[in-house]
PQR file with spaces between the fields and no chain letter, atoms N, CA, C, O and H, PARSE charges and radii, in Angstrom:
ATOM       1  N    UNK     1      -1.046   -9.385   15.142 -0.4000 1.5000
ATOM       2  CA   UNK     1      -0.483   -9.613   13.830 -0.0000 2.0000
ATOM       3  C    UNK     1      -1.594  -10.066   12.893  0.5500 1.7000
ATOM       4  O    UNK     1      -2.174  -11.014   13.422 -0.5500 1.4000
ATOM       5  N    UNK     2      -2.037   -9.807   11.888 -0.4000 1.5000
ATOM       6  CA   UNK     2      -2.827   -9.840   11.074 -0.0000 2.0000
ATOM       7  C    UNK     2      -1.980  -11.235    9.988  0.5500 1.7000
ATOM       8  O    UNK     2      -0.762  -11.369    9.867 -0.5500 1.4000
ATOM       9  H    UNK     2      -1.566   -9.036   11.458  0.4000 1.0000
ATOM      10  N    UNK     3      -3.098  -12.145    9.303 -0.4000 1.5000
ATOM      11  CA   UNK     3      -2.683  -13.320    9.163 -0.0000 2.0000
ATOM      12  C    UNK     3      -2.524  -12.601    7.767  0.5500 1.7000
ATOM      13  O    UNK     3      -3.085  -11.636    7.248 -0.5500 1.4000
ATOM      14  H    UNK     3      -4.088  -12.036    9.401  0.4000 1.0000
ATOM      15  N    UNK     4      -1.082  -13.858    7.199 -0.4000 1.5000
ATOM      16  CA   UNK     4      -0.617  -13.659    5.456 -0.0000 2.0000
ATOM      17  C    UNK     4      -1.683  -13.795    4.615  0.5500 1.7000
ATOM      18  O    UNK     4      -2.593  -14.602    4.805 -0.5500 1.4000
ATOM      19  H    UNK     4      -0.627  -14.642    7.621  0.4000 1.0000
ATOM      20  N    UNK     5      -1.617  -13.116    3.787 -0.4000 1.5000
ATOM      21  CA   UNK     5      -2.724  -12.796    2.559 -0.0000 2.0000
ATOM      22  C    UNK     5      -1.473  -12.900    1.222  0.5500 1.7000
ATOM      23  O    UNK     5      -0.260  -12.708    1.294 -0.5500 1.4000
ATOM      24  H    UNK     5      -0.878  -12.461    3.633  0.4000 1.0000
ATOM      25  N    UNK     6      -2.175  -13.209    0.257 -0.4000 1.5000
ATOM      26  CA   UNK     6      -1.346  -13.111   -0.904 -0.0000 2.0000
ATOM      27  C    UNK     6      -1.239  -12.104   -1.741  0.5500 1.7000
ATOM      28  O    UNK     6      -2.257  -11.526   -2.122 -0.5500 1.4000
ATOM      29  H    UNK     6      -3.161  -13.365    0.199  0.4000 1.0000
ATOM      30  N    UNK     7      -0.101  -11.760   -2.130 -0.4000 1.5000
ATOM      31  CA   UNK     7       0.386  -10.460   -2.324 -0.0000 2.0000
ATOM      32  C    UNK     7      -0.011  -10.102   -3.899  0.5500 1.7000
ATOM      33  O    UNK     7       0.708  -10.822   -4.593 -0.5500 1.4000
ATOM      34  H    UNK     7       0.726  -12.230   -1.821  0.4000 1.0000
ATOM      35  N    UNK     8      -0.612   -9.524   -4.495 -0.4000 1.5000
ATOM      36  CA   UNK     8      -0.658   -8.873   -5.409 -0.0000 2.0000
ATOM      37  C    UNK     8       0.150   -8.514   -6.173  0.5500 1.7000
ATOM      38  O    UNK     8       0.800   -7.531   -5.816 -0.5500 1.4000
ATOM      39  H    UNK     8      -1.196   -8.940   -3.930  0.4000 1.0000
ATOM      40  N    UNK     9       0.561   -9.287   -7.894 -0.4000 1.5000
ATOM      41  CA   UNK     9       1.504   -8.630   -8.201 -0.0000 2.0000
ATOM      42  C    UNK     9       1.306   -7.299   -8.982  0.5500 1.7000
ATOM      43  O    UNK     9       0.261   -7.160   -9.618 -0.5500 1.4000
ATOM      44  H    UNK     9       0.034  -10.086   -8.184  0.4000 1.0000
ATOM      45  N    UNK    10       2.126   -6.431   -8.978 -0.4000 1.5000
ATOM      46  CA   UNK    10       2.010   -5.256   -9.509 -0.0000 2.0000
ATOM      47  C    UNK    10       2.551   -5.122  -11.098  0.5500 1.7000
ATOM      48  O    UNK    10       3.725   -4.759  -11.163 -0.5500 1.4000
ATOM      49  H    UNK    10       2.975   -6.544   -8.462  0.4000 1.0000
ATOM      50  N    UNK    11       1.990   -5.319  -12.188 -0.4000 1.5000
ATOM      51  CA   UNK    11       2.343   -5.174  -13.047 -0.0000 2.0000
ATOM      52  C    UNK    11       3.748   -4.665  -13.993  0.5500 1.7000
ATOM      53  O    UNK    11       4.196   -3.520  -13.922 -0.5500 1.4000
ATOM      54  H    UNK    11       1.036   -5.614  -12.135  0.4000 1.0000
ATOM      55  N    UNK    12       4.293   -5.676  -14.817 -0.4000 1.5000
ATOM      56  CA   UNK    12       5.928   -4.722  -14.593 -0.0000 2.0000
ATOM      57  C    UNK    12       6.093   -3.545  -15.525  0.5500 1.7000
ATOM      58  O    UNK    12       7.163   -3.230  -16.047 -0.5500 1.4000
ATOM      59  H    UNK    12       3.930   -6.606  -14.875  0.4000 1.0000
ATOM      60  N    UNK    13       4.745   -2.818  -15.715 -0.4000 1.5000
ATOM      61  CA   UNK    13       4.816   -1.734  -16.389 -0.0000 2.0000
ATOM      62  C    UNK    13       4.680   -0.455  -15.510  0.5500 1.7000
ATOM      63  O    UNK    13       4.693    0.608  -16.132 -0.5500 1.4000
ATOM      64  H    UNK    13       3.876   -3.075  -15.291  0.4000 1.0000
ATOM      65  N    UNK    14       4.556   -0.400  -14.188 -0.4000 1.5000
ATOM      66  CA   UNK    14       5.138    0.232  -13.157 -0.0000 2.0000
ATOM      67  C    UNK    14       6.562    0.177  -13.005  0.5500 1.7000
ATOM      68  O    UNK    14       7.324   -0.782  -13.133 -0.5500 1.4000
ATOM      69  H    UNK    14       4.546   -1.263  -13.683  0.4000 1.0000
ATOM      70  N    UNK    15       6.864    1.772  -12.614 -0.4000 1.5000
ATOM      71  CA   UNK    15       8.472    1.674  -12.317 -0.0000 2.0000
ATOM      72  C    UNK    15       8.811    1.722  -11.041  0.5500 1.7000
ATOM      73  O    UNK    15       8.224    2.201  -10.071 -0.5500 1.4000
ATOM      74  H    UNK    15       6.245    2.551  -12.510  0.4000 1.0000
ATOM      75  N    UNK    16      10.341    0.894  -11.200 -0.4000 1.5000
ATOM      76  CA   UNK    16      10.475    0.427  -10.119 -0.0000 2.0000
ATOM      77  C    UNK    16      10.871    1.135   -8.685  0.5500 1.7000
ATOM      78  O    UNK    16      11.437    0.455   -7.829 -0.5500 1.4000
ATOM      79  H    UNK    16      10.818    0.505  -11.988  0.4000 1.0000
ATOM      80  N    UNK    17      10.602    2.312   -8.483 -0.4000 1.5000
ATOM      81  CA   UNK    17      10.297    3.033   -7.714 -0.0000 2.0000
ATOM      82  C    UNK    17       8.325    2.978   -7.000  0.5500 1.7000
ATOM      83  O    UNK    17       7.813    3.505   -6.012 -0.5500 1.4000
ATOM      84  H    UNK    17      10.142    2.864   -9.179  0.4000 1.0000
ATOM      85  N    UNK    18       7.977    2.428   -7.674 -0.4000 1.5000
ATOM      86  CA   UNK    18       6.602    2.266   -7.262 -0.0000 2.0000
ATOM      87  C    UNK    18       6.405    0.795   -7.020  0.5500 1.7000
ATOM      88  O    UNK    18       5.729    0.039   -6.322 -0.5500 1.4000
ATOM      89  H    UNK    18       8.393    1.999   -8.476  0.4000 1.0000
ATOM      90  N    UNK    19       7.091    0.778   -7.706 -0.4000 1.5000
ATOM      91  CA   UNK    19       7.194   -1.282   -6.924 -0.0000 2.0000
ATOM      92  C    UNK    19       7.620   -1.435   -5.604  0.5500 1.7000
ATOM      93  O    UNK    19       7.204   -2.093   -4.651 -0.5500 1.4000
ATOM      94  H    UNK    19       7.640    1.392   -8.273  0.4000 1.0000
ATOM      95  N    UNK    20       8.660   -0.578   -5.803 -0.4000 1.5000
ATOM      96  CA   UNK    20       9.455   -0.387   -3.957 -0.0000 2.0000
ATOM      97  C    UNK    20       8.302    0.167   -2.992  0.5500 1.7000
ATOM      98  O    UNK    20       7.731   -0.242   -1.981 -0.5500 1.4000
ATOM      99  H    UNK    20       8.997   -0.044   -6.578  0.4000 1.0000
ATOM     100  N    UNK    21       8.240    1.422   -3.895 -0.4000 1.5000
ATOM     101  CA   UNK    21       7.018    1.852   -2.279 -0.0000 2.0000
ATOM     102  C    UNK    21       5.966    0.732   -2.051  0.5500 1.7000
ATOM     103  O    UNK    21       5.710    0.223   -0.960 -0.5500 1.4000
ATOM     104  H    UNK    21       8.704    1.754   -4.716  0.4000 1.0000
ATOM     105  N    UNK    22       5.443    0.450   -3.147 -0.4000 1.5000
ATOM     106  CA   UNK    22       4.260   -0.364   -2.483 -0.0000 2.0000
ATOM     107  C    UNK    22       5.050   -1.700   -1.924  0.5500 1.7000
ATOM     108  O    UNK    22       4.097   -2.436   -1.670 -0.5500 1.4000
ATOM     109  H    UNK    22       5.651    0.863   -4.033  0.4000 1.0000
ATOM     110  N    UNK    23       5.851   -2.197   -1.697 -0.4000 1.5000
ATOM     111  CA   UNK    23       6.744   -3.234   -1.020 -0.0000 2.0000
ATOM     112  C    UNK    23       7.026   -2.562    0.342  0.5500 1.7000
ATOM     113  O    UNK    23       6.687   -3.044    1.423 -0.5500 1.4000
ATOM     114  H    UNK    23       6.626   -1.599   -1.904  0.4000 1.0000
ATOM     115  N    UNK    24       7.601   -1.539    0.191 -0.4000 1.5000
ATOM     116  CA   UNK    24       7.976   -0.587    1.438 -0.0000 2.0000
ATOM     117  C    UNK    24       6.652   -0.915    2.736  0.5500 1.7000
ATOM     118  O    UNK    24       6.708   -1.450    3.843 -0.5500 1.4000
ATOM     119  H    UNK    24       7.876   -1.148   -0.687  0.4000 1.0000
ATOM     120  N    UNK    25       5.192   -0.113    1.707 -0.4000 1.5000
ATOM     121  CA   UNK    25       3.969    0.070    2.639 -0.0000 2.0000
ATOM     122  C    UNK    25       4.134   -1.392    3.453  0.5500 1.7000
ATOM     123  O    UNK    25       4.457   -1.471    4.638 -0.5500 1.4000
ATOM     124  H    UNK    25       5.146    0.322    0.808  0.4000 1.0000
ATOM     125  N    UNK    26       3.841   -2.552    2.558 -0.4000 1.5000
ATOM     126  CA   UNK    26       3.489   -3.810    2.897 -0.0000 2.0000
ATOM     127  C    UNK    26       4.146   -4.206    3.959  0.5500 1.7000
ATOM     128  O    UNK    26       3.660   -4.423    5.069 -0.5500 1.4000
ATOM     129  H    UNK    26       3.579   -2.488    1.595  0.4000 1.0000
ATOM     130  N    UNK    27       5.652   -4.340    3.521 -0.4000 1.5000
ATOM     131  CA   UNK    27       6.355   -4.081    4.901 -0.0000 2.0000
ATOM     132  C    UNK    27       6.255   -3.767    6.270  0.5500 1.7000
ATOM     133  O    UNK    27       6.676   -4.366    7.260 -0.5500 1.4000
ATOM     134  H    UNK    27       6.047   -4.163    2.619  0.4000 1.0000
ATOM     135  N    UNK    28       5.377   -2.312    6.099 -0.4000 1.5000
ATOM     136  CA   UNK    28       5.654   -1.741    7.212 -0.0000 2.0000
ATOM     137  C    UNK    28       3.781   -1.809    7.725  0.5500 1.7000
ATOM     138  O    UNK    28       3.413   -1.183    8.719 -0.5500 1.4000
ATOM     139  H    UNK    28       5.035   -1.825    5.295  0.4000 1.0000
ATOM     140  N    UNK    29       3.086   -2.390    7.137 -0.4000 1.5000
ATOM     141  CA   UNK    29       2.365   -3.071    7.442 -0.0000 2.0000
ATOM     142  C    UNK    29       2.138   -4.337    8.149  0.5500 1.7000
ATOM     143  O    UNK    29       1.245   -4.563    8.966 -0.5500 1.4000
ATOM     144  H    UNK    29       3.384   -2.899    6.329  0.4000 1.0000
ATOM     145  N    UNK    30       3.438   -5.470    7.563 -0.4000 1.5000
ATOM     146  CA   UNK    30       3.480   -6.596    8.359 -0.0000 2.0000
ATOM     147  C    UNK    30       3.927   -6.477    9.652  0.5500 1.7000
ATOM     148  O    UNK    30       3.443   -7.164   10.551 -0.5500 1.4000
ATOM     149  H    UNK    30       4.163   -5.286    6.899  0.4000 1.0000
ATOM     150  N    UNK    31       5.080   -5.423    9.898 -0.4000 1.5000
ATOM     151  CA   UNK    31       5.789   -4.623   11.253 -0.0000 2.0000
ATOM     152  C    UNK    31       4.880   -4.259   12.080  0.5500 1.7000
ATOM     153  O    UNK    31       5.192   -4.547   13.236 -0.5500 1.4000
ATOM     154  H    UNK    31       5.474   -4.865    9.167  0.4000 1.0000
ATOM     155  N    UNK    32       3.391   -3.493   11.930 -0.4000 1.5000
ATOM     156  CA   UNK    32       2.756   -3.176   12.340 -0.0000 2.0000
ATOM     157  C    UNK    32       2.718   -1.902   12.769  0.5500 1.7000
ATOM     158  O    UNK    32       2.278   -1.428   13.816 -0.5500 1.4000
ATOM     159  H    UNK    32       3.138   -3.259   10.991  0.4000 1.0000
ATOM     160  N    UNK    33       3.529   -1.117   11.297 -0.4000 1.5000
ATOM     161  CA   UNK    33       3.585    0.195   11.473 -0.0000 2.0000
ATOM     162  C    UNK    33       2.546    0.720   10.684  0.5500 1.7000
ATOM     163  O    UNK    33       2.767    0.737    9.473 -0.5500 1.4000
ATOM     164  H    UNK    33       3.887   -1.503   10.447  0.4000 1.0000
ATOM     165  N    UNK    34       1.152    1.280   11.194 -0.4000 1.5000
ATOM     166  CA   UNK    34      -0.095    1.447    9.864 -0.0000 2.0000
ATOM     167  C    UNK    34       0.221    2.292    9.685  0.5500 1.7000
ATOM     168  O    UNK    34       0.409    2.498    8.486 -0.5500 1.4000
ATOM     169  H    UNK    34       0.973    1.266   12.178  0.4000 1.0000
ATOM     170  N    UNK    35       0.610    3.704   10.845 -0.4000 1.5000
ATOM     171  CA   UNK    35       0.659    4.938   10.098 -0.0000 2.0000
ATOM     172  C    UNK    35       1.563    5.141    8.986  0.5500 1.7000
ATOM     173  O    UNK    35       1.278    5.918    8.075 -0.5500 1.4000
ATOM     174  H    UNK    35       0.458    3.536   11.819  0.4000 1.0000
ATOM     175  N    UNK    36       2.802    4.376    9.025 -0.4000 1.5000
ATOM     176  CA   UNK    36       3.776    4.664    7.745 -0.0000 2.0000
ATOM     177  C    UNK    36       3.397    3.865    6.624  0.5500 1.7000
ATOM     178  O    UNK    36       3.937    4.079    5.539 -0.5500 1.4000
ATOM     179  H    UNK    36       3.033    3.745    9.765  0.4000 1.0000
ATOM     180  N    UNK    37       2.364    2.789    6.775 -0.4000 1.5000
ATOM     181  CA   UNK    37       1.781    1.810    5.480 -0.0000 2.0000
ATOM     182  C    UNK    37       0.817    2.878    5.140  0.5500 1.7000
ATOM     183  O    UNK    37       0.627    2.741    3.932 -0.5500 1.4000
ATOM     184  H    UNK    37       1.925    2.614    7.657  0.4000 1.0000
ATOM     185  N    UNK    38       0.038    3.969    5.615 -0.4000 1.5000
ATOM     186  CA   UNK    38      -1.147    4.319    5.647 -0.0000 2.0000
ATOM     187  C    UNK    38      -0.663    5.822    4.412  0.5500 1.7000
ATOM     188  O    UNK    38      -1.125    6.368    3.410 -0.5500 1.4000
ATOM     189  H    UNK    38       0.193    4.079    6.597  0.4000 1.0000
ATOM     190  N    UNK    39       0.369    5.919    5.203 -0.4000 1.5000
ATOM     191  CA   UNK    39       0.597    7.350    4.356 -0.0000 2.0000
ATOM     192  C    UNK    39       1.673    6.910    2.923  0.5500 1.7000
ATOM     193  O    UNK    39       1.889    7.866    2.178 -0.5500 1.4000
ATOM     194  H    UNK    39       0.745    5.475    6.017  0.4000 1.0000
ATOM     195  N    UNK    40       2.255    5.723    2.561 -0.4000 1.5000
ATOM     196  CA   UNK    40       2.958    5.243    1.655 -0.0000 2.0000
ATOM     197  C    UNK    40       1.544    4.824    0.921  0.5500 1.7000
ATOM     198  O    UNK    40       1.665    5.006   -0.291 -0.5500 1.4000
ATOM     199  H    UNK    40       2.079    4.946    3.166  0.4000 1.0000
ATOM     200  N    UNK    41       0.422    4.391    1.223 -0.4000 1.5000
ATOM     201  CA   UNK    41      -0.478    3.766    0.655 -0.0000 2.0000
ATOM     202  C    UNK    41      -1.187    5.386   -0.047  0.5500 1.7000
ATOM     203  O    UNK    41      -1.357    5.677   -1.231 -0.5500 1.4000
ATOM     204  H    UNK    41       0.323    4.244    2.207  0.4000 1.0000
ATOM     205  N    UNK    42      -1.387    5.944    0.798 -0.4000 1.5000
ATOM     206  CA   UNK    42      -1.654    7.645    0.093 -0.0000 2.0000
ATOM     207  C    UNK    42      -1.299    8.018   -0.530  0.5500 1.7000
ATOM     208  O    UNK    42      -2.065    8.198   -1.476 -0.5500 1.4000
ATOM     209  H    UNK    42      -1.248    5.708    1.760  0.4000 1.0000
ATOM     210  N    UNK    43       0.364    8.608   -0.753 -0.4000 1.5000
ATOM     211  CA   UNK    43       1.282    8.813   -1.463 -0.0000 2.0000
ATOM     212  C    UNK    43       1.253    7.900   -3.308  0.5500 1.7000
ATOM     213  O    UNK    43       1.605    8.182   -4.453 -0.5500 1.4000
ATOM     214  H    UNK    43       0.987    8.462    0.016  0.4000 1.0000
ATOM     215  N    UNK    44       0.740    6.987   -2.736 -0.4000 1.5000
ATOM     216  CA   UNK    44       1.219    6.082   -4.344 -0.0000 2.0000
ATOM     217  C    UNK    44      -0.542    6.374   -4.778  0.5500 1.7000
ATOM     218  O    UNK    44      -0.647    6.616   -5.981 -0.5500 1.4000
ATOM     219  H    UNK    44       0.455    6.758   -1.805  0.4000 1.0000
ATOM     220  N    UNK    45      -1.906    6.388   -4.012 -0.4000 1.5000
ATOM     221  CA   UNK    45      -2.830    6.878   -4.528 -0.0000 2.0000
ATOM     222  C    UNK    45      -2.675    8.226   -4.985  0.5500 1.7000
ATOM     223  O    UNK    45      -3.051    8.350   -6.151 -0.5500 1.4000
ATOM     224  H    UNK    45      -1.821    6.191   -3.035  0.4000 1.0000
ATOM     225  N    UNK    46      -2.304    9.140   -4.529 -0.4000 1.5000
ATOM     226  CA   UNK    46      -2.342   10.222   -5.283 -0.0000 2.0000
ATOM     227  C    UNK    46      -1.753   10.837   -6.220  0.5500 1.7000
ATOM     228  O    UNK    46      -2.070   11.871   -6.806 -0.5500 1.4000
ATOM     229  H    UNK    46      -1.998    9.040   -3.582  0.4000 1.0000
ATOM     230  N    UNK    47      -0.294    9.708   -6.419 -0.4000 1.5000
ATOM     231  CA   UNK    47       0.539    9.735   -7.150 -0.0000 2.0000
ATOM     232  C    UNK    47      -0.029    9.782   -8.702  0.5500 1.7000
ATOM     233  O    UNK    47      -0.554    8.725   -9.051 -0.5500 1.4000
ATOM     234  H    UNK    47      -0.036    8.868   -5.942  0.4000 1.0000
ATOM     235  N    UNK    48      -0.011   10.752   -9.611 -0.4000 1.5000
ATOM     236  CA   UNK    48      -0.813   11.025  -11.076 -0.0000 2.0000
ATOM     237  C    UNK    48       0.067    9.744  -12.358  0.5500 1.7000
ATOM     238  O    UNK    48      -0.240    9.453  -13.513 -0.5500 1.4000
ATOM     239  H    UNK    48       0.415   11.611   -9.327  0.4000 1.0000
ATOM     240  N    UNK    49       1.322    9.213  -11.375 -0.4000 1.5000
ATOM     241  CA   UNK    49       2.303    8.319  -12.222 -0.0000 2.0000
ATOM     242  C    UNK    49       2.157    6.500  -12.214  0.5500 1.7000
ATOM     243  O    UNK    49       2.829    5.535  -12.578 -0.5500 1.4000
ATOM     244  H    UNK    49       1.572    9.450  -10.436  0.4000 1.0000
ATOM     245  N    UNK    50       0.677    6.803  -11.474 -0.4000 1.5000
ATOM     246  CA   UNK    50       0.807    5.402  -10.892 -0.0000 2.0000
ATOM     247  C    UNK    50      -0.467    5.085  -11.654  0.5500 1.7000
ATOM     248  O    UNK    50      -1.507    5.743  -11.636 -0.5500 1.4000
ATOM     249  H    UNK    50       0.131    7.587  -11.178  0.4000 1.0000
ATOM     250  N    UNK    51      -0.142    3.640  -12.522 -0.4000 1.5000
ATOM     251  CA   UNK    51      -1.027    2.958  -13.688 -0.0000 2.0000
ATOM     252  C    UNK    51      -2.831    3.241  -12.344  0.5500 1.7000
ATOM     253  O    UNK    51      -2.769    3.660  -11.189 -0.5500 1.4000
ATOM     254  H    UNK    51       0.703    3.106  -12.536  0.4000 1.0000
ATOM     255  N    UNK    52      -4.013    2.865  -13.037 -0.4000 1.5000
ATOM     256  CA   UNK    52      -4.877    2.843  -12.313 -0.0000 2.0000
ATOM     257  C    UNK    52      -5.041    1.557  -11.641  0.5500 1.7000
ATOM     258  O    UNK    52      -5.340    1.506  -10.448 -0.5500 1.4000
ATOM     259  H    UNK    52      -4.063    2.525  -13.976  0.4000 1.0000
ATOM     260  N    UNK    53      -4.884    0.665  -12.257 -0.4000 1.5000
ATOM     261  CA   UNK    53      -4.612   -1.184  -11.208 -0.0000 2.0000
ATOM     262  C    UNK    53      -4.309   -0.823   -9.733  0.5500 1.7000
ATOM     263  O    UNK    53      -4.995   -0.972   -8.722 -0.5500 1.4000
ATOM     264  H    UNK    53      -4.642    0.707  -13.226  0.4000 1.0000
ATOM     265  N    UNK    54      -3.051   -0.294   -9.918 -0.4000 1.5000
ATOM     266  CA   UNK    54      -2.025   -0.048   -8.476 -0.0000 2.0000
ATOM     267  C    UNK    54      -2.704    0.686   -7.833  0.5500 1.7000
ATOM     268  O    UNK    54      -3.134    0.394   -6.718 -0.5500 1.4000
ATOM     269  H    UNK    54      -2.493   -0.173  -10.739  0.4000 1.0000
ATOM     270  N    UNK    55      -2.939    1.871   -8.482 -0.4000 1.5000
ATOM     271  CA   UNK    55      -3.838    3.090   -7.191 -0.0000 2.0000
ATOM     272  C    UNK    55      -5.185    2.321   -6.670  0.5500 1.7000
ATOM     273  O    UNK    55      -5.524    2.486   -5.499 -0.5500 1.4000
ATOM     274  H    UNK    55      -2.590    2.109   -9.388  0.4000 1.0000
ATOM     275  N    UNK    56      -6.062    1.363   -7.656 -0.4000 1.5000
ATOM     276  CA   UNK    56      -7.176    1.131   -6.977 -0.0000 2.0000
ATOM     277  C    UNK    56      -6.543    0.171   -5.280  0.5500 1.7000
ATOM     278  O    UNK    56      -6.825    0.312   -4.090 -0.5500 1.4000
ATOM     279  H    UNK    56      -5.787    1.229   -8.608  0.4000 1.0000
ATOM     280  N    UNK    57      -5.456   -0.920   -6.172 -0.4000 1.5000
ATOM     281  CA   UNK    57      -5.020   -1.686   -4.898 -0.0000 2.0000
ATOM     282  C    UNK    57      -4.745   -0.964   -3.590  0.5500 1.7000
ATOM     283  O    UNK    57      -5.167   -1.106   -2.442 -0.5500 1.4000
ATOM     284  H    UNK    57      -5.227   -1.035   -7.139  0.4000 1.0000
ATOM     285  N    UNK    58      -3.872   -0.123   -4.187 -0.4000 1.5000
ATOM     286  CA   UNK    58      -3.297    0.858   -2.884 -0.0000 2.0000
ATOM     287  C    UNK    58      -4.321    1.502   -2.222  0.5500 1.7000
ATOM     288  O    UNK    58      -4.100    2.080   -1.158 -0.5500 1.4000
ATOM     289  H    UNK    58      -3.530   -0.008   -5.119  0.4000 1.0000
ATOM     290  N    UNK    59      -5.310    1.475   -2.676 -0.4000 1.5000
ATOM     291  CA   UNK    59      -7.033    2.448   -2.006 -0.0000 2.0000
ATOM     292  C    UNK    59      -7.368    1.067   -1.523  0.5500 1.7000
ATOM     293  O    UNK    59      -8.089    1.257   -0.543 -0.5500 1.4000
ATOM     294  H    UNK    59      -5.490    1.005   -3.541  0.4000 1.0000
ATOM     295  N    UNK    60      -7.268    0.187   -1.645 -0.4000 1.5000
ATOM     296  CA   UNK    60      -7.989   -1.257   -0.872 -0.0000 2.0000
ATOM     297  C    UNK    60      -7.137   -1.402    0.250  0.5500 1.7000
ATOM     298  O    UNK    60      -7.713   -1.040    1.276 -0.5500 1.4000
ATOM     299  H    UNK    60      -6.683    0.032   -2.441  0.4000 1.0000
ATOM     300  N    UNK    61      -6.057   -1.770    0.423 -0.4000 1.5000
ATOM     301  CA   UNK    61      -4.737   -2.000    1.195 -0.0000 2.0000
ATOM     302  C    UNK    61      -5.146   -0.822    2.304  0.5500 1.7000
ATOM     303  O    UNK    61      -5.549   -1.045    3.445 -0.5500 1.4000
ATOM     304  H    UNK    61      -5.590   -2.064   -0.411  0.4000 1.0000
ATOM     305  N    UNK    62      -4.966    0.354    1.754 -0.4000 1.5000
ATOM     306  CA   UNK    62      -5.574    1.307    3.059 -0.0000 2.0000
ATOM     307  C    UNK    62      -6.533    1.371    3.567  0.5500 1.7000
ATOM     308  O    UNK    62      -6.682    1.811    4.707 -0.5500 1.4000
ATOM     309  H    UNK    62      -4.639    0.536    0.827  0.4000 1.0000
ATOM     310  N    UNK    63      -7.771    0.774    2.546 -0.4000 1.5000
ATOM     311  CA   UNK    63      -8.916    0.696    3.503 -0.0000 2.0000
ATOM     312  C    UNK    63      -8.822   -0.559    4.917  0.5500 1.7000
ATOM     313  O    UNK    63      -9.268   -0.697    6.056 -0.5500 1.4000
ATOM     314  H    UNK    63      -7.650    0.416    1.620  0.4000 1.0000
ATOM     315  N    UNK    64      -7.925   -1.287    3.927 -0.4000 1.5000
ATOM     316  CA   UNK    64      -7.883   -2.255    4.938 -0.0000 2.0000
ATOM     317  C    UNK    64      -7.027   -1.988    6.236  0.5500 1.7000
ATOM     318  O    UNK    64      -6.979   -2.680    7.253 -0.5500 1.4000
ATOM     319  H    UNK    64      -7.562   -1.174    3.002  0.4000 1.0000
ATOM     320  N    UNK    65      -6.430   -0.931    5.979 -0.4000 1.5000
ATOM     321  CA   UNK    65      -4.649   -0.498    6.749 -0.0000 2.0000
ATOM     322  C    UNK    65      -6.104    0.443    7.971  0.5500 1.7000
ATOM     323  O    UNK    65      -6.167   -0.030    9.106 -0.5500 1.4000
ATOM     324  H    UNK    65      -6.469   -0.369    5.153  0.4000 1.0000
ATOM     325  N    UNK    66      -6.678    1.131    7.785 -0.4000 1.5000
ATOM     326  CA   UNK    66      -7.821    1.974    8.323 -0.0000 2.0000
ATOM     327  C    UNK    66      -8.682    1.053    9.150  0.5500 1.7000
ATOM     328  O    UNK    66      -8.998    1.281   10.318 -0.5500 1.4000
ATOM     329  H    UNK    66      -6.627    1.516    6.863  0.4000 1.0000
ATOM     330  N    UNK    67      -8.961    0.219    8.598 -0.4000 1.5000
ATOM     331  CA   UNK    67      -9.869   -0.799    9.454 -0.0000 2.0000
ATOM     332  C    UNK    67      -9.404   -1.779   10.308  0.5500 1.7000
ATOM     333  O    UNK    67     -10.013   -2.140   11.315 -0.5500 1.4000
ATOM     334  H    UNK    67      -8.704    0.034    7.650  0.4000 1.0000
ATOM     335  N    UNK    68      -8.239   -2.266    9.900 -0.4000 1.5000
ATOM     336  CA   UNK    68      -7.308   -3.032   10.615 -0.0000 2.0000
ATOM     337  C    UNK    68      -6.922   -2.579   12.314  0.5500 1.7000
ATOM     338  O    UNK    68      -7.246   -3.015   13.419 -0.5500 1.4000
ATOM     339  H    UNK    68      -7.744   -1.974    9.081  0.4000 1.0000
ATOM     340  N    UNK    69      -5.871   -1.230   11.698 -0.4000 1.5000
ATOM     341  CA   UNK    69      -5.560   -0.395   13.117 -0.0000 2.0000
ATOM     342  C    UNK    69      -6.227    0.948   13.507  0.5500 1.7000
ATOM     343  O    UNK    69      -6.028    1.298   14.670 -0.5500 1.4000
ATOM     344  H    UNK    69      -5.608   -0.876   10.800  0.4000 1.0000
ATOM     345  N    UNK    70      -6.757    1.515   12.964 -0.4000 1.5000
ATOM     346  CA   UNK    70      -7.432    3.282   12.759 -0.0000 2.0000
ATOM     347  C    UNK    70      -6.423    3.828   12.458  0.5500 1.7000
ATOM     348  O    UNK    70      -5.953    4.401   13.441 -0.5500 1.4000
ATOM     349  H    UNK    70      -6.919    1.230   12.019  0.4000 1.0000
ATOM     350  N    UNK    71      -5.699    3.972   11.376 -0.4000 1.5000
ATOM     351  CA   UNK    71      -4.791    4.817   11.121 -0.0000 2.0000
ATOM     352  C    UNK    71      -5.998    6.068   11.015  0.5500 1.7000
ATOM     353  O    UNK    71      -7.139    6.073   10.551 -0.5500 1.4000
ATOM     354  H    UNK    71      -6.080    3.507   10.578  0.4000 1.0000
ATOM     355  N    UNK    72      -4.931    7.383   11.855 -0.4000 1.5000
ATOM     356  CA   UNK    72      -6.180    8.631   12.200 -0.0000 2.0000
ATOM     357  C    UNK    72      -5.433    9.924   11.368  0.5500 1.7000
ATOM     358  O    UNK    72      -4.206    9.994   11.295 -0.5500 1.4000
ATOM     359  H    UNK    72      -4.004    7.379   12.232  0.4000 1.0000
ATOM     360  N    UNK    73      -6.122   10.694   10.900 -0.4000 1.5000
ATOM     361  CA   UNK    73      -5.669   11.851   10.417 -0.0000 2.0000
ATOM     362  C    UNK    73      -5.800   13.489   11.117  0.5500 1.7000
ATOM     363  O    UNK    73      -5.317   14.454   10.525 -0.5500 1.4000
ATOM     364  H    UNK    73      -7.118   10.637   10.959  0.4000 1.0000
């Protein structure tokens, strides 16, 4: 189990469909599911709707989601 870190808030000019996913990833990150944090963390990076704040976070979170467990492609 990887120790609590403080959560990042996501700006409330994101909608709340992107608030969820990135809640979703985190989630399923604390579960210790990387591959489904790994590809929710993808999904919202490549997402063209997502402010640039969030996508950089979501590119950190996976690097970390990658280094943490090897999520593999």
């Amino acid at each position: 189990m990887i120790p609590a870190r403080p959560t990042v808030q996501i700006r409330a000019a994101e909608s709340p469909a992107v608030r969820e996913m990135m809640d979703r990833a985190k989630k399923c990150e604390r579960d210790g599911r990387w591959a489904d944090a790994c590809a929710l963390y993808e999904a919202l990076i490549r997402n063209p709707e997502v402010r640039t704040p969030t996508r950089l976070g979501a590119l950190r979170w996976l690097a970390r989601a990658f280094s943490s467990a090897g999520c593999s492609r």
